[in-house]
C-alpha positions as CSV (number, residue, x, y, z in Angstrom):
1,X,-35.8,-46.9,-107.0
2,X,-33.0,-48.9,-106.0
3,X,-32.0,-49.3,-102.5
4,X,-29.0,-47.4,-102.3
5,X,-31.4,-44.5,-103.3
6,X,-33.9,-45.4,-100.7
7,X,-31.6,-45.3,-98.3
8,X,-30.1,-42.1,-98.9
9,X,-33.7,-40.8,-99.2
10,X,-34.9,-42.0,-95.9
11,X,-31.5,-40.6,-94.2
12,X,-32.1,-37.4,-95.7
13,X,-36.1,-37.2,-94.4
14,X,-36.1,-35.4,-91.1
15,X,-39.0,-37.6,-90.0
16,X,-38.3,-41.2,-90.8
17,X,-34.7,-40.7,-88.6
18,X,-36.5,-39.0,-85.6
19,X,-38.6,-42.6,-86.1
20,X,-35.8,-44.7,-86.3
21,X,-33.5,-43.1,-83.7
22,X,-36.9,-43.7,-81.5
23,X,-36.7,-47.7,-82.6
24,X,-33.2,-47.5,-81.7
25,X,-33.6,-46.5,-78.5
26,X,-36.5,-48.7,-77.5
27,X,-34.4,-51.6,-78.3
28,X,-31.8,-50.0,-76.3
29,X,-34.1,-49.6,-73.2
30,X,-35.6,-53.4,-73.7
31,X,-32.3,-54.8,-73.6
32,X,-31.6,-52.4,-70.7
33,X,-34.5,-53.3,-68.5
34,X,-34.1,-57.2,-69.6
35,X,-30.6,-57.5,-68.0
36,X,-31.3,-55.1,-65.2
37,X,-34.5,-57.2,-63.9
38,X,-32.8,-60.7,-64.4
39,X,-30.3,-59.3,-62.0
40,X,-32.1,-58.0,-60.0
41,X,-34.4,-60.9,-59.3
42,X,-30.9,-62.9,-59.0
43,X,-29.4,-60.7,-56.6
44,X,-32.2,-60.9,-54.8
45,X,-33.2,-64.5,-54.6
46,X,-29.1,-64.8,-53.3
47,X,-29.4,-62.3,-51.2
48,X,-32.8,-63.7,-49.5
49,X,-30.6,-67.5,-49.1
50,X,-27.8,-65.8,-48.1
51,X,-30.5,-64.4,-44.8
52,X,-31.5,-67.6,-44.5
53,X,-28.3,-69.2,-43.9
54,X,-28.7,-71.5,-47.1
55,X,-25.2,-70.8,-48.6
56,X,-26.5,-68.7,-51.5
57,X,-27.5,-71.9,-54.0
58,X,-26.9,-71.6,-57.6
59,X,-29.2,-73.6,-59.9
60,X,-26.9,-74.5,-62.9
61,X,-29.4,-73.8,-65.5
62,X,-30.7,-70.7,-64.0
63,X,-26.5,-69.6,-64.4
64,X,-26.5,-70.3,-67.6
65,X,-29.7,-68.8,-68.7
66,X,-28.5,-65.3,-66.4
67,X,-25.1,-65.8,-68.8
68,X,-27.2,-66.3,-72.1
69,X,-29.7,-63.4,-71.6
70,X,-27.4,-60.9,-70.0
71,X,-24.7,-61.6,-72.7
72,X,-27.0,-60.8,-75.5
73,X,-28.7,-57.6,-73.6
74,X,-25.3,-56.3,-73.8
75,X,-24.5,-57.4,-77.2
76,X,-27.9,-55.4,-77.8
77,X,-27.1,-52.2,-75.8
78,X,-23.5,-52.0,-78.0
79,X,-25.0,-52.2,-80.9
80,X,-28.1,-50.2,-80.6
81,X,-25.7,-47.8,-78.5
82,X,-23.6,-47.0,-81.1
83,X,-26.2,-46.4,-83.6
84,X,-27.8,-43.8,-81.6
85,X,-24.2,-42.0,-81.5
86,X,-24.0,-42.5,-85.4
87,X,-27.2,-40.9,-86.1
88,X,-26.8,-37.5,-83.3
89,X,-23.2,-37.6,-84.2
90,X,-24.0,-37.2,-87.6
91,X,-26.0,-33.9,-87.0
92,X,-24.2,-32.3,-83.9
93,X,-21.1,-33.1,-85.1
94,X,-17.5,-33.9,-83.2
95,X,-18.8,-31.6,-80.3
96,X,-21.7,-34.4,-79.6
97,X,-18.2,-36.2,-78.0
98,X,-17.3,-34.0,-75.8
99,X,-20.6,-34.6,-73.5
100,X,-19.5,-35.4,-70.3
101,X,-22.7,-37.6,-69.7
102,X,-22.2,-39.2,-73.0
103,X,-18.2,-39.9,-71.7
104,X,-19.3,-41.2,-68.3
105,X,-22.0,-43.7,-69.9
106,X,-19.4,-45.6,-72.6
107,X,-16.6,-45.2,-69.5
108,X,-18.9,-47.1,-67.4
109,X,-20.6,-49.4,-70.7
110,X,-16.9,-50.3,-71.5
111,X,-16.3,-51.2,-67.4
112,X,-19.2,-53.3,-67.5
113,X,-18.6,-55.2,-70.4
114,X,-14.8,-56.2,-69.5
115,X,-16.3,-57.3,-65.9
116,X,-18.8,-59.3,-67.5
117,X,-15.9,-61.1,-70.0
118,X,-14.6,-62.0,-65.8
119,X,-18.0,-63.2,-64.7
120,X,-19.0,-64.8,-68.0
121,X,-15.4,-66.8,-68.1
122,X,-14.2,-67.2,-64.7
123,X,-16.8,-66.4,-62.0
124,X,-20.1,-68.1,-63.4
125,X,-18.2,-71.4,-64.5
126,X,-17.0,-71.6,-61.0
127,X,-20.2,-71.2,-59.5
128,X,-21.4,-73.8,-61.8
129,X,-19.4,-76.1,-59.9
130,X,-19.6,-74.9,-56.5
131,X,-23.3,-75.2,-56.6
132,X,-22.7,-72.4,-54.2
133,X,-21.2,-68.7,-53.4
134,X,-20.1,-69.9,-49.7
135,X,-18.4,-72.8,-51.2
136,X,-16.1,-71.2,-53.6
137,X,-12.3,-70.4,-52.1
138,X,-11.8,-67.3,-50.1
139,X,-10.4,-65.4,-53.3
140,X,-13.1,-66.3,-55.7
141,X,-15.2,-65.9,-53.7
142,X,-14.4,-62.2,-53.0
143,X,-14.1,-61.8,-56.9
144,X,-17.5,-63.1,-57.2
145,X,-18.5,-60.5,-54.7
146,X,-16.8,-57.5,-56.0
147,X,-17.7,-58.6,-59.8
148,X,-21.0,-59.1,-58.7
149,X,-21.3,-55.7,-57.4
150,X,-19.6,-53.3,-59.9
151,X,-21.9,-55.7,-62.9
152,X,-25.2,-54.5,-60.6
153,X,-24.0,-51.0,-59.9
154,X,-22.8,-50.5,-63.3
155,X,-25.9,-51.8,-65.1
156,X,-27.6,-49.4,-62.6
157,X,-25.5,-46.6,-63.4
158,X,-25.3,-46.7,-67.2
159,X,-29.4,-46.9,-66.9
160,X,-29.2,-43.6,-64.7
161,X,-27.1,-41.4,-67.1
162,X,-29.5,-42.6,-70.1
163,X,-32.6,-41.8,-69.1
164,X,-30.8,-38.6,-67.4
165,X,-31.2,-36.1,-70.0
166,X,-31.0,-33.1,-67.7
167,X,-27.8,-34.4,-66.8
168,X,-25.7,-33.4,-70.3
169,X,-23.7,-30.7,-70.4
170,X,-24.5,-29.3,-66.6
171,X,-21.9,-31.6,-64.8
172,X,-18.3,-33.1,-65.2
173,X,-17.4,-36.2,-65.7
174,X,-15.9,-36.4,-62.5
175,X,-19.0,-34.5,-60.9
176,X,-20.9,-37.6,-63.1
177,X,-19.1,-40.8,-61.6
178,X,-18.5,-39.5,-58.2
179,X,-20.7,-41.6,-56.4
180,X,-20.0,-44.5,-58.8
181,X,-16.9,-46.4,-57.1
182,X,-18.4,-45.4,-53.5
183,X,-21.3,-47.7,-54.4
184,X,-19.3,-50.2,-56.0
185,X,-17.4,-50.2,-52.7
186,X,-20.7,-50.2,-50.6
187,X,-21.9,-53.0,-52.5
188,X,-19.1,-54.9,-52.1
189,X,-18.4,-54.2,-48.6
190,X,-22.2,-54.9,-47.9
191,X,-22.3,-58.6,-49.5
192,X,-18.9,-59.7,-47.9
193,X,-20.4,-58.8,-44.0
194,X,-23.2,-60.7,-46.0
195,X,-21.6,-63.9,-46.7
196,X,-19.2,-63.7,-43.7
197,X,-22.3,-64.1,-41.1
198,X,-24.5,-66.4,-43.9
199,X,-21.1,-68.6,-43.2
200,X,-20.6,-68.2,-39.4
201,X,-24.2,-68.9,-39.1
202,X,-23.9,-71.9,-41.3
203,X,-21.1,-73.5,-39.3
204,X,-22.8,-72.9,-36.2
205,X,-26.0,-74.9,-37.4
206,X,-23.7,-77.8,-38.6
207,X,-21.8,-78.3,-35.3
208,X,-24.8,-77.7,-33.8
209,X,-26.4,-80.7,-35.5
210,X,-23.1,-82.8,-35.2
211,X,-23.4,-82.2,-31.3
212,X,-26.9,-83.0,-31.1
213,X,-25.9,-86.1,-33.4
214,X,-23.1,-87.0,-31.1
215,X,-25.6,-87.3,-28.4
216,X,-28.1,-88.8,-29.6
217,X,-25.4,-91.8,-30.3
218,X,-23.5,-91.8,-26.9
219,X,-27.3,-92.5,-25.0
């Protein structure tokens, strides 16, 4: 048996694609959970420096390593995505499409991937240099903020509608995303009131120290 023929024999077994569309999809959910929780635990270790008036720090290689893995998750979520739409679209037919669920998660897939070309080309290298969030300029710095927060909300999102199977066919795709730019905007709105008092706090501690450095020389 050559392997054309095994192929075609192994499509045509009822069993054996029910198996492999399972594979696909828990290589779809690993790369899913991988990016979600290296964000996560990013967001959060910013988050808790940004609280502490530390100027949100950015290790170099721990930016670089957040590029690398979340880059390949979403290489891995593409391409095991579209191999789960292959294999249903192959037995639902054309009408498989015209889920609105289905629409709303490659809508939101395709978002996050174009924001993450920004992060991955412009935002991360930036940081890079910074060292810090607080020290980028006042525009990249909001860009870093709103990037940041439609890449976590997104992620989020696109996790949501997967896993949310009651969902198909019983809601719009407007019904779907409704609450998806409100918590992009949320997000956003939430980390620049974040940063803004991480800052004003930060200044205050410095002139602070310069005053009680000015004393300290004029005794």
């Amino acid at each position: 048996m050559d392997l054309y023929t095994l192929l075609i024999s192994v499509l045509q077994n009822k069993e054996a694609m029910e198996l492999l569309r399972l594979g696909i999809i828990y290589i779809h959910l690993i790369a899913c959970c991988v990016a979600i929780g290296l964000i996560l635990t990013s967001d959060f270790a910013m988050i808790k420096q940004l609280l502490k008036g530390e100027g949100a720090k950015q290790c170099r290689e721990h930016l670089a390593h957040l590029k690398s893995v979340v880059g390949i998750s979403l290489i891995a979520l593409w391409i095991s995505g579209i191999a789960i739409i292959a294999l249903d679209a192959s037995s639902a037919g054309a009408q498989y499409f015209m889920n609105p669920k289905l629409q709303a998660k490659i809508s939101i897939v395709v978002l996050l991937t174009l924001n993450g070309m920004v992060l991955h080309n412009t935002i991360l290298p930036a940081l890079q240099k910074a060292g810090s969030l607080l020290k980028l300029s006042a525009n990249m710095r909001h860009l870093a903020i709103f990037t940041g927060a439609l890449s976590g909300v997104s992620w989020f999102y696109a996790a949501l509608l997967g896993v949310g199977r009651p969902l198909a066919w019983k809601y719009s795709l407007a019904e779907l995303t409704a609450a998806y730019p409100l918590m992009i905007i949320g997000g956003t709105v939430a980390m620049l009131a974040l940063t803004n008092w991480s800052m004003n706090r930060s200044e205050k501690h410095h002139h602070s120290w310069m005053q009680n450095n000015y004393a300290l020389a004029t005794r």
